[in-house]
C-alpha positions as a LaTeX table, in Angstrom:
\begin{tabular}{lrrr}
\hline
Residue & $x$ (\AA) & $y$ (\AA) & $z$ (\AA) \\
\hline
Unk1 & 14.64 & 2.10 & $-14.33$ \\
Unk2 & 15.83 & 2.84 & $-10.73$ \\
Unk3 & 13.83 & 5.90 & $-10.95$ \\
Unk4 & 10.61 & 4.21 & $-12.18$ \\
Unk5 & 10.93 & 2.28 & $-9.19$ \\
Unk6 & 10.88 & 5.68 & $-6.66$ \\
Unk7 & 8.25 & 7.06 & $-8.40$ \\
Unk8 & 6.43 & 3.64 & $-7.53$ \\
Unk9 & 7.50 & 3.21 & $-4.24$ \\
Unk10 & 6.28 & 7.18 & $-3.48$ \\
Unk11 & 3.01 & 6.54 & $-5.25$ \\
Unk12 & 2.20 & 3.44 & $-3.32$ \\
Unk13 & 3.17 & 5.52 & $-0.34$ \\
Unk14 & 0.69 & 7.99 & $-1.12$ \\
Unk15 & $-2.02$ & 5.57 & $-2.43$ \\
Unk16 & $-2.30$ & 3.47 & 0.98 \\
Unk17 & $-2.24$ & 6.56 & 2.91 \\
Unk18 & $-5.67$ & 7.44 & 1.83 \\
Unk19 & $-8.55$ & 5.52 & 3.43 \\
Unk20 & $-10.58$ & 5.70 & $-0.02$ \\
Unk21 & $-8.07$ & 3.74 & $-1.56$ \\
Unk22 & $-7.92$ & 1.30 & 1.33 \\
Unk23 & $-11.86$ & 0.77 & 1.67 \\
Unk24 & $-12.46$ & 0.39 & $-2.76$ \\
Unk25 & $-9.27$ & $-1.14$ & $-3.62$ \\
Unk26 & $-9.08$ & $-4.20$ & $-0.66$ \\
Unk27 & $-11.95$ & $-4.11$ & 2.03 \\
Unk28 & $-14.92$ & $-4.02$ & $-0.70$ \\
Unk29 & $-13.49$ & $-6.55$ & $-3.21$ \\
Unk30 & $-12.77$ & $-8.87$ & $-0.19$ \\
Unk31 & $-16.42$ & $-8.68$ & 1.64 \\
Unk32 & $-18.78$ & $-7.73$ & $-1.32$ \\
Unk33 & $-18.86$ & $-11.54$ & $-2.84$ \\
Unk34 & $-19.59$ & $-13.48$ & 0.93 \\
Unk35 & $-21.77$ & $-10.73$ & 2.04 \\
Unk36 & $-23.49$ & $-11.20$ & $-1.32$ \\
Unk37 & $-23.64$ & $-14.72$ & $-1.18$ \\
Unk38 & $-24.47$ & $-15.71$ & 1.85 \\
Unk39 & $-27.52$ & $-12.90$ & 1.42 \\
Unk40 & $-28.56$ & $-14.67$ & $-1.43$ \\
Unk41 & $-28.32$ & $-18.32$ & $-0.48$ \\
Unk42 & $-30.31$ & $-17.39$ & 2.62 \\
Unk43 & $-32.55$ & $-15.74$ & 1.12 \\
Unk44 & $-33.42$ & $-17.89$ & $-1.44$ \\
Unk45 & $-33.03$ & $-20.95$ & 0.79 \\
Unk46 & $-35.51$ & $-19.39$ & 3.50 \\
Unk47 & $-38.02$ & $-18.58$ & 0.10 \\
Unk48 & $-37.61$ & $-21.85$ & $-1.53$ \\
Unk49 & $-38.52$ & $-23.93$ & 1.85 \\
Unk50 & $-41.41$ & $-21.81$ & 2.91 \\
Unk51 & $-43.05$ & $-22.16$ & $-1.05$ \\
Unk52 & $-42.07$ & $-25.73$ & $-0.95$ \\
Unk53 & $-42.31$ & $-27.06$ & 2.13 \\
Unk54 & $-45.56$ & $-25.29$ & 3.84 \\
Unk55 & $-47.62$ & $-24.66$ & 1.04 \\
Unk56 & $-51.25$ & $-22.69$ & 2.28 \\
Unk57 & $-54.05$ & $-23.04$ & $-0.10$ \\
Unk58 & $-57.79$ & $-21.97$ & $-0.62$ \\
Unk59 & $-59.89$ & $-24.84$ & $-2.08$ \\
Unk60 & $-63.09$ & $-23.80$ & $-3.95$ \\
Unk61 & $-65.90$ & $-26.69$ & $-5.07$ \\
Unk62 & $-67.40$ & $-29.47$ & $-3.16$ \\
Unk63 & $-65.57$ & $-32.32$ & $-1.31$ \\
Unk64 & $-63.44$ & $-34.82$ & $-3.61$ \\
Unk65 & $-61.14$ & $-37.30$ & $-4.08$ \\
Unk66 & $-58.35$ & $-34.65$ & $-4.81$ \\
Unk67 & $-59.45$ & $-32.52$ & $-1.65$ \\
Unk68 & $-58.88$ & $-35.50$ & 0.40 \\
Unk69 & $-55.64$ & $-36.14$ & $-1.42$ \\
Unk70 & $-54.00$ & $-32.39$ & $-1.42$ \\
Unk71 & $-55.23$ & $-32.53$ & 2.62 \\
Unk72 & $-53.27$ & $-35.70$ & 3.13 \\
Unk73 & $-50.29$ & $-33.86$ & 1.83 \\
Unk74 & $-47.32$ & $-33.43$ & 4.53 \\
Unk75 & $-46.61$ & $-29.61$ & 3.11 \\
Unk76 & $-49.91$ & $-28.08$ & 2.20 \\
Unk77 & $-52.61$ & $-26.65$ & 4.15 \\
Unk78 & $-55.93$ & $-26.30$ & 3.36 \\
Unk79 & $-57.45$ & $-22.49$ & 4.23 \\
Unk80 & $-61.16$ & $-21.92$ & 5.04 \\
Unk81 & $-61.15$ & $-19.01$ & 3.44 \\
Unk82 & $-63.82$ & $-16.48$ & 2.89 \\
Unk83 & $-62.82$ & $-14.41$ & $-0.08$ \\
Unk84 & $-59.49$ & $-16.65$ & $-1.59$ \\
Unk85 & $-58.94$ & $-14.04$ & $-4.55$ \\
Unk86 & $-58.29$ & $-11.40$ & $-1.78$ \\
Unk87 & $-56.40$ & $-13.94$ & 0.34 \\
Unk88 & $-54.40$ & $-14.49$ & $-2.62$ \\
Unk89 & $-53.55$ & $-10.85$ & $-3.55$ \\
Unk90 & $-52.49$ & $-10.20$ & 0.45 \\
Unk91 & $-50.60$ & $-13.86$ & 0.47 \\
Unk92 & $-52.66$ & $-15.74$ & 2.97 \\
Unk93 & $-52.66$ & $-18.38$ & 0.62 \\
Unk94 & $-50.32$ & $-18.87$ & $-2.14$ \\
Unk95 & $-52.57$ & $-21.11$ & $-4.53$ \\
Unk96 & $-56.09$ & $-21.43$ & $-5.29$ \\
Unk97 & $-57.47$ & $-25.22$ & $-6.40$ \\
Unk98 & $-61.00$ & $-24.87$ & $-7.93$ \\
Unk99 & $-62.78$ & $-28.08$ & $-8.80$ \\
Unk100 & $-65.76$ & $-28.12$ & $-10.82$ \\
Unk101 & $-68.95$ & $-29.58$ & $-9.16$ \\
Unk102 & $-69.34$ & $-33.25$ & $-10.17$ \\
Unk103 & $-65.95$ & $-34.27$ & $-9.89$ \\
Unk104 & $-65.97$ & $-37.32$ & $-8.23$ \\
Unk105 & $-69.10$ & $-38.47$ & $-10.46$ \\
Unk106 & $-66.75$ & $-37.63$ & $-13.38$ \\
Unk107 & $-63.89$ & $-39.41$ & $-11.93$ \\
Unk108 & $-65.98$ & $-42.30$ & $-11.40$ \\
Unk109 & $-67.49$ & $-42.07$ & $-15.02$ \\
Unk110 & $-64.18$ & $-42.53$ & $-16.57$ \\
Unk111 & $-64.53$ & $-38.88$ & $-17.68$ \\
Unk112 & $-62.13$ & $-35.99$ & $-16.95$ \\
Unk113 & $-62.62$ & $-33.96$ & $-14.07$ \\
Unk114 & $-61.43$ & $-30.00$ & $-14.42$ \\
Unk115 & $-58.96$ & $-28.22$ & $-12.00$ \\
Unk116 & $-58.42$ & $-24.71$ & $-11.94$ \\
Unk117 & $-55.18$ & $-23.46$ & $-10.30$ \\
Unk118 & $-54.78$ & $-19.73$ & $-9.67$ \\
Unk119 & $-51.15$ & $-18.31$ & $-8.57$ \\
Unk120 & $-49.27$ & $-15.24$ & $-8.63$ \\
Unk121 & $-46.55$ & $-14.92$ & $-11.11$ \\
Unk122 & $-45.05$ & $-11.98$ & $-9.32$ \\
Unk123 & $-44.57$ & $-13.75$ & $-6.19$ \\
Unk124 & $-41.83$ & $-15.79$ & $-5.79$ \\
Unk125 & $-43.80$ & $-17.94$ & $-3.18$ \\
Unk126 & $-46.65$ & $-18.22$ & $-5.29$ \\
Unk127 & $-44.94$ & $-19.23$ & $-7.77$ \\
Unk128 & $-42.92$ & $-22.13$ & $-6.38$ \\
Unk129 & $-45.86$ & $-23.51$ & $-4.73$ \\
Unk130 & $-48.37$ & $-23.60$ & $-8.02$ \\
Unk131 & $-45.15$ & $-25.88$ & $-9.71$ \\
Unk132 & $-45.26$ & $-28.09$ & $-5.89$ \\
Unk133 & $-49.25$ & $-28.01$ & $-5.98$ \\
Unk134 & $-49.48$ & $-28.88$ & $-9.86$ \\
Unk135 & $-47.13$ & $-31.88$ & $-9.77$ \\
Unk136 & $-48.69$ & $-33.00$ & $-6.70$ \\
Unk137 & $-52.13$ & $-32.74$ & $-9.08$ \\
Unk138 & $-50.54$ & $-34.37$ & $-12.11$ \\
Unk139 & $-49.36$ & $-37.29$ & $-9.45$ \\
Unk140 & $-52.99$ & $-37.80$ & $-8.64$ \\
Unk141 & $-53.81$ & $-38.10$ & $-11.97$ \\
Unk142 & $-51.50$ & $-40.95$ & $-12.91$ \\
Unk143 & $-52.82$ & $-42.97$ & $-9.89$ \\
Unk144 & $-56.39$ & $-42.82$ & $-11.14$ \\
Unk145 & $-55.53$ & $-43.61$ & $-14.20$ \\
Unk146 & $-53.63$ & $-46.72$ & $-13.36$ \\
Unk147 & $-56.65$ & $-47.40$ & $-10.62$ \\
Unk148 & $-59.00$ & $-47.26$ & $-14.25$ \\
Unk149 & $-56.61$ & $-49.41$ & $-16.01$ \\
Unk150 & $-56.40$ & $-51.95$ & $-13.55$ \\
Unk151 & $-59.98$ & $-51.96$ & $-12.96$ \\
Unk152 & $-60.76$ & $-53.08$ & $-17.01$ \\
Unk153 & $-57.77$ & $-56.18$ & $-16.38$ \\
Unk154 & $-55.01$ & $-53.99$ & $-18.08$ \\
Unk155 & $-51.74$ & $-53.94$ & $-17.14$ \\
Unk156 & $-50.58$ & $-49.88$ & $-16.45$ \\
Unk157 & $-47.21$ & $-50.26$ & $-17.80$ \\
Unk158 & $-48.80$ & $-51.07$ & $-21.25$ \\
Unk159 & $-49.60$ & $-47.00$ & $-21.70$ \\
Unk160 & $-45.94$ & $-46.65$ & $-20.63$ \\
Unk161 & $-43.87$ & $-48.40$ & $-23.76$ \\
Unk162 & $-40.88$ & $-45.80$ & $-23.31$ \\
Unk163 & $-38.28$ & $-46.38$ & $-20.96$ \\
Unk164 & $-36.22$ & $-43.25$ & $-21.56$ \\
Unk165 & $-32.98$ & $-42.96$ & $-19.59$ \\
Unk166 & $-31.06$ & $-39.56$ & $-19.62$ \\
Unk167 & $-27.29$ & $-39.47$ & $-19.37$ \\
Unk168 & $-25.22$ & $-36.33$ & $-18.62$ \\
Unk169 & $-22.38$ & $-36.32$ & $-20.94$ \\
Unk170 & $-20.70$ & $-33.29$ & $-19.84$ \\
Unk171 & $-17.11$ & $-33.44$ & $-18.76$ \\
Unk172 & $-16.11$ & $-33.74$ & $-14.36$ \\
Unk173 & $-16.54$ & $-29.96$ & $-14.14$ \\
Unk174 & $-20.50$ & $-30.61$ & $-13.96$ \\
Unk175 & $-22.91$ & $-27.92$ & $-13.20$ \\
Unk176 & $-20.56$ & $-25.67$ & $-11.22$ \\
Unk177 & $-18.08$ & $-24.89$ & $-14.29$ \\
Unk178 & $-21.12$ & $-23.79$ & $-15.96$ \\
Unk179 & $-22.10$ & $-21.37$ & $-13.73$ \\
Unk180 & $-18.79$ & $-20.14$ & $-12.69$ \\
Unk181 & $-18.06$ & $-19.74$ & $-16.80$ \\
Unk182 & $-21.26$ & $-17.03$ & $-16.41$ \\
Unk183 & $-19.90$ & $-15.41$ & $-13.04$ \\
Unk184 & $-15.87$ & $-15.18$ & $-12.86$ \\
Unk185 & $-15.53$ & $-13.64$ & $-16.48$ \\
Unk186 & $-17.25$ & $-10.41$ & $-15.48$ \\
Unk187 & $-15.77$ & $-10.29$ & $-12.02$ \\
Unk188 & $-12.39$ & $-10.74$ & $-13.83$ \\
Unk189 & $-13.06$ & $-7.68$ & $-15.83$ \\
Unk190 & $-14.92$ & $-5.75$ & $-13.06$ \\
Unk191 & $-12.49$ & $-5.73$ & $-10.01$ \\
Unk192 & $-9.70$ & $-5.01$ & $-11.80$ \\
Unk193 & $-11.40$ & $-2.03$ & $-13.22$ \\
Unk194 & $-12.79$ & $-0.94$ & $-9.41$ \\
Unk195 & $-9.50$ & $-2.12$ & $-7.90$ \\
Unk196 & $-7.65$ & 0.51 & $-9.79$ \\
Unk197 & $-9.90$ & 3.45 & $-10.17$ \\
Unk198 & $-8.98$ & 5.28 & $-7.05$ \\
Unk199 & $-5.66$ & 5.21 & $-7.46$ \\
Unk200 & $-5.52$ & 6.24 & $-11.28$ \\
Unk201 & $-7.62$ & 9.07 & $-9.94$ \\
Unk202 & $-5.67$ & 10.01 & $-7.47$ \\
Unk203 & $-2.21$ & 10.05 & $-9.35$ \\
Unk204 & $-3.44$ & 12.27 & $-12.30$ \\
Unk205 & $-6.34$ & 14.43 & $-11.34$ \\
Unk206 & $-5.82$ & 14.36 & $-7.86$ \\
Unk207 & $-2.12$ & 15.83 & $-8.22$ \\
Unk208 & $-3.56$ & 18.14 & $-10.53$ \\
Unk209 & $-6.17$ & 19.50 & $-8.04$ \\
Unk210 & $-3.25$ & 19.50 & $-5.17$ \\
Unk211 & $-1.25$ & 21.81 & $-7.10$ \\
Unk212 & 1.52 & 18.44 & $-6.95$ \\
Unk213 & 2.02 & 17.50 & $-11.02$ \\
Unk214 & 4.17 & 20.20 & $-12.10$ \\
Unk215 & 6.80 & 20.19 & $-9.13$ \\
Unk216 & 6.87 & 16.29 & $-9.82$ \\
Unk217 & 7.24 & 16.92 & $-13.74$ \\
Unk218 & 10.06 & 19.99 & $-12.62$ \\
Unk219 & 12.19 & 16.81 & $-11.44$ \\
Unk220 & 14.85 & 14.99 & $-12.93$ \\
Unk221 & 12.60 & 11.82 & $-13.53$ \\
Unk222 & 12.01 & 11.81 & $-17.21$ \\
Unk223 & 8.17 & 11.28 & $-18.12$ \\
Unk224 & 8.39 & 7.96 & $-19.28$ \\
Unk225 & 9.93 & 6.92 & $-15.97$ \\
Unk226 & 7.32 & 9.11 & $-14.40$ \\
Unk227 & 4.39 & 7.69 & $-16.16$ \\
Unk228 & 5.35 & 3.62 & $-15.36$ \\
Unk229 & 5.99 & 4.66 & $-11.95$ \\
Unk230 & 2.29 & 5.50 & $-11.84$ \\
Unk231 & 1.32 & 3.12 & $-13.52$ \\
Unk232 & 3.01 & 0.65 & $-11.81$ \\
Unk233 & 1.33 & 1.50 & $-8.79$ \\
Unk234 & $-2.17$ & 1.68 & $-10.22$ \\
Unk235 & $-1.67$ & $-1.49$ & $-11.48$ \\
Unk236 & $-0.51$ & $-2.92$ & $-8.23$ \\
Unk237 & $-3.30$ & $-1.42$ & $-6.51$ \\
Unk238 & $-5.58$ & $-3.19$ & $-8.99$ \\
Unk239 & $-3.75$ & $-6.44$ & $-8.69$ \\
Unk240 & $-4.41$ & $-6.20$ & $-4.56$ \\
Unk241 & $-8.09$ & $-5.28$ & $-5.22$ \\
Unk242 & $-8.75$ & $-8.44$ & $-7.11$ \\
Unk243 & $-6.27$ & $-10.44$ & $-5.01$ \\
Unk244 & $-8.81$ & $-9.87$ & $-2.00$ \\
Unk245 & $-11.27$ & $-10.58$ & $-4.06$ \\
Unk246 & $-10.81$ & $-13.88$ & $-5.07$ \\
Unk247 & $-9.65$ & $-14.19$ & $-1.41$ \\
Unk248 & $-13.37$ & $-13.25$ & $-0.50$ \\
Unk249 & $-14.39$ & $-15.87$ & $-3.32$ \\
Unk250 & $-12.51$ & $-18.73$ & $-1.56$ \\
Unk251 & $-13.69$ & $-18.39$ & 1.75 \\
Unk252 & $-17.58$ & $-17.84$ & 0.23 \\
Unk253 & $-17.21$ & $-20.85$ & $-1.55$ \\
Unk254 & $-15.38$ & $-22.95$ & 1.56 \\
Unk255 & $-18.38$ & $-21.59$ & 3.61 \\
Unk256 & $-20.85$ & $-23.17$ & 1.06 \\
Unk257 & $-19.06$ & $-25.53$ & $-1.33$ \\
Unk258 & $-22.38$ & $-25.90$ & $-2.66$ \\
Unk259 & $-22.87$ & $-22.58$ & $-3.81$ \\
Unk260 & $-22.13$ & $-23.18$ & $-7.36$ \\
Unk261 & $-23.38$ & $-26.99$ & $-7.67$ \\
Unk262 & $-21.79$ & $-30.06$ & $-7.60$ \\
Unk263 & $-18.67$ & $-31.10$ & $-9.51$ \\
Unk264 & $-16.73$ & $-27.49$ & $-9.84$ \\
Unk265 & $-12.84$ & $-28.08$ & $-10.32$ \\
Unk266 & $-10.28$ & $-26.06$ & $-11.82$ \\
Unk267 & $-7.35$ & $-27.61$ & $-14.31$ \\
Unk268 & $-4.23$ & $-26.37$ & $-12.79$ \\
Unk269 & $-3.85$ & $-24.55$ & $-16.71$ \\
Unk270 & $-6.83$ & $-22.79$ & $-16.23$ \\
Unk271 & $-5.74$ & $-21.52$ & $-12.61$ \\
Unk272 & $-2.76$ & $-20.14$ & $-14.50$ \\
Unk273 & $-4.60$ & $-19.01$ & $-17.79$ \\
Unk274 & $-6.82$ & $-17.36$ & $-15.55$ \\
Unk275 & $-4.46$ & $-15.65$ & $-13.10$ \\
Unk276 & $-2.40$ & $-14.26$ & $-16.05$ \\
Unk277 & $-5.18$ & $-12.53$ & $-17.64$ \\
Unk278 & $-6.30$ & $-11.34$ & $-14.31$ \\
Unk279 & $-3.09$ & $-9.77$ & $-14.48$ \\
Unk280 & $-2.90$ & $-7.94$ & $-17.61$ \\
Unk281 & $-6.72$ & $-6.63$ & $-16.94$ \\
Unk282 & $-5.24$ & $-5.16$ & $-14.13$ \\
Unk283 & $-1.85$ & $-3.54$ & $-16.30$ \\
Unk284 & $-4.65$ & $-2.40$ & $-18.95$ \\
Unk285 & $-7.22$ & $-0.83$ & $-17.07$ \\
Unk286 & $-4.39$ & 0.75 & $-14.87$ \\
Unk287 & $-2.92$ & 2.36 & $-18.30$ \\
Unk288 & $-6.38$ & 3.49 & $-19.47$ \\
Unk289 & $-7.27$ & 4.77 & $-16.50$ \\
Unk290 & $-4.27$ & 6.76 & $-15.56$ \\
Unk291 & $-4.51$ & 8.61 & $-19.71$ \\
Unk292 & $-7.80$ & 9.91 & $-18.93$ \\
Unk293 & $-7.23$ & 10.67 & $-15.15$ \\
Unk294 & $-3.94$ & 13.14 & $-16.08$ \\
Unk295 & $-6.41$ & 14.10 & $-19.13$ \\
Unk296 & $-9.24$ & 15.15 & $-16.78$ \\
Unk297 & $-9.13$ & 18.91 & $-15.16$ \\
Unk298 & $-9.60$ & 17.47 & $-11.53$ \\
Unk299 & $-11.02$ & 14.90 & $-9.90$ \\
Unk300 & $-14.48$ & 15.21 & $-10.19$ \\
Unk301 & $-14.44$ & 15.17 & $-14.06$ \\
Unk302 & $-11.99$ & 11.82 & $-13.52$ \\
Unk303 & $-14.43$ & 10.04 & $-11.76$ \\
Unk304 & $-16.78$ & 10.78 & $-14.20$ \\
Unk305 & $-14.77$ & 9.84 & $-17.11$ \\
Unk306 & $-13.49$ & 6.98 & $-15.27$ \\
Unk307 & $-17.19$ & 5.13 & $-13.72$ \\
Unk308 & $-18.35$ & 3.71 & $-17.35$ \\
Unk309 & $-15.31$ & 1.74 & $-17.09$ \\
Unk310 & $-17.14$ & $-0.50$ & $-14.78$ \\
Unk311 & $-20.30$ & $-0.36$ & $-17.23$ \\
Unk312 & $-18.13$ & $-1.02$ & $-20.49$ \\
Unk313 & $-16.77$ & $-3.88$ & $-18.82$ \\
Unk314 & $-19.82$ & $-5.45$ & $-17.45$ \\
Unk315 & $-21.58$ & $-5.39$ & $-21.24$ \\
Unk316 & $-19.24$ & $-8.17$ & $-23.13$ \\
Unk317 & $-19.56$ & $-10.29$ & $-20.09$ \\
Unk318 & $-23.91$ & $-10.23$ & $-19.89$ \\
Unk319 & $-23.64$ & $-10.17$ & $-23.64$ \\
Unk320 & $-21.57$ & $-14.08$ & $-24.02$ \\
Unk321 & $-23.37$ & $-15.51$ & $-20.79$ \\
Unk322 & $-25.05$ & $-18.30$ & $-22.86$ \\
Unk323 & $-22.22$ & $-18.65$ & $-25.62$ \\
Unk324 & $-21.44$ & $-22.34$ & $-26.38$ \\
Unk325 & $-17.63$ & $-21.77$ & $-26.51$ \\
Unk326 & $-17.59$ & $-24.23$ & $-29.31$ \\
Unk327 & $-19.01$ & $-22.03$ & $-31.90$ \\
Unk328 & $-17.31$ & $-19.09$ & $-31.24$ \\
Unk329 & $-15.59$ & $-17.92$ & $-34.51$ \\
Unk330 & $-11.81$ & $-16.82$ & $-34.31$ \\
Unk331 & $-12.59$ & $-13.43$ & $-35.28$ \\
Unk332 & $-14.45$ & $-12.85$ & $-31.90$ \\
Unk333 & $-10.89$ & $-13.20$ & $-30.49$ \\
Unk334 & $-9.46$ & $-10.20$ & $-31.62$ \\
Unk335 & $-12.16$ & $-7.92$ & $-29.96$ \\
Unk336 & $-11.05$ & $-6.51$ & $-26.74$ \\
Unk337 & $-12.48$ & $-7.81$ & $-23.41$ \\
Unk338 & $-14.78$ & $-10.04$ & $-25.62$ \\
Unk339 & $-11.36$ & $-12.38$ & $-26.03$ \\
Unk340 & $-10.92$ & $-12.39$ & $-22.10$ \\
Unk341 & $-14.34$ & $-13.43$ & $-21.14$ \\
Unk342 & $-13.98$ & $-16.24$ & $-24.25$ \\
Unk343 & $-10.79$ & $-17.12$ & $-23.09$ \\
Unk344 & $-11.85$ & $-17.69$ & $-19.30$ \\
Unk345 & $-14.79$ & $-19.55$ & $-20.16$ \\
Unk346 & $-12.42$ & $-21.68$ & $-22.28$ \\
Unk347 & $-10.14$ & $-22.81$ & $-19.18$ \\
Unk348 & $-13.02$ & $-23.19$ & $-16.68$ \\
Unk349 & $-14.91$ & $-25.88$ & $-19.40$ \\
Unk350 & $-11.17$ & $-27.88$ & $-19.76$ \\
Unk351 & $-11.30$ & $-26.87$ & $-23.17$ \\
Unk352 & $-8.38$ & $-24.30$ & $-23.81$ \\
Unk353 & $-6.86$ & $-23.03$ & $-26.85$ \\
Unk354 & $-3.61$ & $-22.03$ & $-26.33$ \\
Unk355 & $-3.76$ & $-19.78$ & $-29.58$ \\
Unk356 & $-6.45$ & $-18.54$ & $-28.52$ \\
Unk357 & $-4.81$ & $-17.03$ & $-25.49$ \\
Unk358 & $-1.97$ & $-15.79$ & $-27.73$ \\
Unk359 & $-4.46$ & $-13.70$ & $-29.61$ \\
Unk360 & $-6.08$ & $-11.75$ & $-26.46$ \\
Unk361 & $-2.39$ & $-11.43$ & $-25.00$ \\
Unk362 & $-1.33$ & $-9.60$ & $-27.87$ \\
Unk363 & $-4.00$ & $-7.45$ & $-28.17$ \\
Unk364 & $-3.64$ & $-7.04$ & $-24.15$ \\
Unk365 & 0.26 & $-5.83$ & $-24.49$ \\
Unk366 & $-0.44$ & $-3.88$ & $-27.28$ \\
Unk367 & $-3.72$ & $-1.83$ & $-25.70$ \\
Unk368 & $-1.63$ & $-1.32$ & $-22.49$ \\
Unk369 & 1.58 & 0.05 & $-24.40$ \\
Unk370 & $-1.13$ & 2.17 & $-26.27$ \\
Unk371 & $-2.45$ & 3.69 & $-23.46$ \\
Unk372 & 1.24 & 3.93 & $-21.53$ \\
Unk373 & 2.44 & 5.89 & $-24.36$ \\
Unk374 & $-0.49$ & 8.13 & $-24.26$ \\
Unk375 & 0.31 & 8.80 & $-20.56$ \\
Unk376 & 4.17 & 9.48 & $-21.68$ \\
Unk377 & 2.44 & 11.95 & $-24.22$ \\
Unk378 & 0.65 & 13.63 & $-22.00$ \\
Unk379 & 3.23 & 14.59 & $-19.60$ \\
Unk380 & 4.62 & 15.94 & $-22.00$ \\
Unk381 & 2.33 & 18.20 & $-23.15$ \\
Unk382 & 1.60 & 20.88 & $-21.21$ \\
Unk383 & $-1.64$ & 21.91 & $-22.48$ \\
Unk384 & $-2.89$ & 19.02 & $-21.01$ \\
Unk385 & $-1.26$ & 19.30 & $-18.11$ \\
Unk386 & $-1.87$ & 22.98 & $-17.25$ \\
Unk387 & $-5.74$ & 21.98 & $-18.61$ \\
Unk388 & $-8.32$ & 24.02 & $-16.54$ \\
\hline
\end{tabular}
C-alpha cells in the first residue's frame, strides 16, 4: 500500500507539472459553465426584449380599427414601407399585418374581418414578435366582441361559462429541479470524463512515448501497486476537474439565481447521492481510461481512443432528458451510465430510491475493478507494453 501511495504522489507530481493538465483538468471545467451562461442569458435576454418589447411592423390594407389599435401599442411600430416582403427578408420589420379591404364595414356588419400575419420562422426576432403581435390581435378581437354583445343587451360573461383555475401540483423544487434534472446528469458524466483524460493519457501513452514505462515497470513496485497509483491520480485529477466545476456552477448560479427558474433546492440526500456518484464517475472513467491509454502505442492513438468517451457519455444523458422518473422500469438500472443519469434525476425531484442507488453502485465498483484489473493485466504483459 505504501508504495501505491509513491507511485501517486510521483504521478500527481508529474500531472500538475504539465500546463495541459492544468488548463483541461481545472481552468476549463471552472470557467466554461459562467462564460456559457452568462453568454446565453445575455443573449437571449438582449433577443427576447428587442422581439418583445420594440416590435417594427409593415401594415398592408386601408386604415382600420386594428391599425389604430396595433399604433396605440407601447412596443410596436408601424413602418411605411415600400416593398414589406423585402423589408421582411432583410429584418426592417419583423411582422407583416395585412387586412383585407372592407374591414371596418365588416367589423361593423357583425361579420368577420380577415388578418394576414407574415413572420419568419428562422428568425428568432421574427418569431417572438408574430406570438407578441398575434395575441395583441386576438386581444382586439375579444373587445369587439364584447363591444357586439353589449350592444344587443347581453351580458359578455354569458359566452364565458368556464371559470377554469390551474394549480401546479408539483413538489417545492418547482421549475428549476426540472431543468437542472435535464442539465447536471450529463455534466456529471461529462467532466469527470474531460477532467481525467489528460492525465490517463499522460500516465500510459505518454510514458510510453517518453521511453519512461519500462524503467518504472524495472522497479520494485509490483504492477498492481503500480497500476492504483495511476489510477489514483487520474482519478484525483478527475475529482479536481469536476470539483471546479461545480465551483464554476455555484458562482453562475449566485450571479443569476434565476438562471434555472424559481423554486430550485437541493435535499441534503441528494447533495450526498449526488456527490458520491460524482465520485465513482470519476474512479470509473479514470480506470477505463488509463486500460486503453497503456493499451494505445502513443499518445496520439490515446487521444483518439480516448475523445468518444466524452460522446458515449453525452448519448444516455440527451437520450432520458424527458423521462418521467416514475415510469422508469428497474431493469433500466442495471445499464451503465443510464443508472447514473436515472439516479441523479431521482435526488434532484425529492424522489430517491435508495435501492436504486445500490444497483448503479454495484455495477459502478464492479466496472471500475474491471477495468483496474485490466490495467494490472496489462502491465504485465509485455506485448502490450513494448506495443509499437
Amino acid at each position: 500500500m505504501k508504495r501505491t501511495w509513491i507511485v501517486f504522489a510521483k504521478e500527481m507530481k508529474d500531472a500538475f507539472r504539465d500546463r495541459r493538465t492544468l488548463i483541461f483538468s481545472i481552468l476549463l471545467p471552472a470557467l466554461i459553465f459562467p462564460i456559457l451562461m452568462t453568454f446565453m442569458n445575455n443573449t437571449i435576454s438582449n433577443v427576447t426584449e428587442e422581439a418583445t418589447e420594440n416590435i417594427t411592423i409593415a401594415y398592408i390594407g386601408e386604415d382600420s380599427q386594428l391599425k389604430a389599435y396595433l399604433d396605440s401599442l407601447p412596443n410596436v411600430t408601424i413602418m411605411d414601407s415600400q416593398d414589406p416582403e423585402a423589408d421582411l427578408d432583410d429584418s426592417k420589420v419583423s411582422v407583416i399585418v395585412e387586412v383585407k379591404d372592407g374591414f371596418d364595414e365588416a367589423i361593423a356588419s357583425g361579420a368577420k374581418g380577415d388578418v394576414t400575419l407574415k413572420y419568419d420562422e428562422s428568425k428568432a426576432k421574427s418569431s417572438m414578435a408574430a406570438s407578441v403581435i398575434r395575441e395583441s390581435i386576438n386581444a382586439f378581437g375579444t373587445q369587439l366582441a364584447r363591444q357586439r354583445l353589449q350592444a344587443k343587451g347581453i351580458d359578455p360573461e354569458f359566452i364565458e361559462p368556464l371559470n377554469i383555475a390551474s394549480v401546479n401540483v408539483a413538489k417545492a423544487q418547482g421549475t428549476g429541479a426540472i431543468i437542472m434534472s435535464f442539465l447536471l446528469p450529463m455534466f456529471l458524466l461529462l467532466y469527470p470524463a474531460t477532467g481525467a483524460m489528460a492525465t490517463a493519457i499522460d500516465q500510459g501513452a505518454g510514458e510510453k512515448e517518453r521511453g519512461t514505462l519500462e524503467p518504472l515497470l524495472a522497479t520494485q513496485v509490483s504492477r498492481t501497486a503500480l497500476a492504483m497509483g495511476k489510477w489514483l491520480s487520474t482519478s484525483a485529477a478527475s475529482i479536481i476537474g469536476t470539483i471546479a466545476f461545480m465551483a464554476g456552477f455555484v458562482v453562475a448560479v449566485i450571479y443569476n439565481p434565476t438562471m434555472f427558474g424559481e423554486g430550485f433546492t437541493a435535499t441534503p440526500s441528494a447533495v450526498v447521492a449526488i456527490t458520491v456518484l460524482g465520485i465513482m464517475m470519476a474512479f470509473i472513467y479514470s480506470a477505463a481510461m488509463l486500460a486503453m491509454s497503456v493499451f494505445a502505442r502513443n499518445i496520439k492513438e490515446a487521444s483518439t481512443y480516448l475523445s468518444p468517451f466524452v460522446i458515449v457519455a453525452m448519448i444516455p444523458a440527451y437520450a432520458t432528458m424527458y423521462t418521467d422518473i416514475k415510469t422508469v422500469p428497474t431493469w433500466q438500472y442495471n445499464v451503465p451510465l443510464l443508472n447514473v443519469i436515472l439516479i441523479v434525476k431521482e435526488a434532484l425531484l425529492d424522489s430517491i430510491n435508495w435501492g436504486h442507488f445500490a444497483i448503479t453502485m454495484l455495477w459502478l465498483i464492479a466496472l471500475t475493478v474491471l477495468f483496474l484489473a485490466m490495467v494490472v493485466r496489462m502491465f504485465n504483459n509485455e506485448s502490450v507494453v513494448f506495443r509499437s
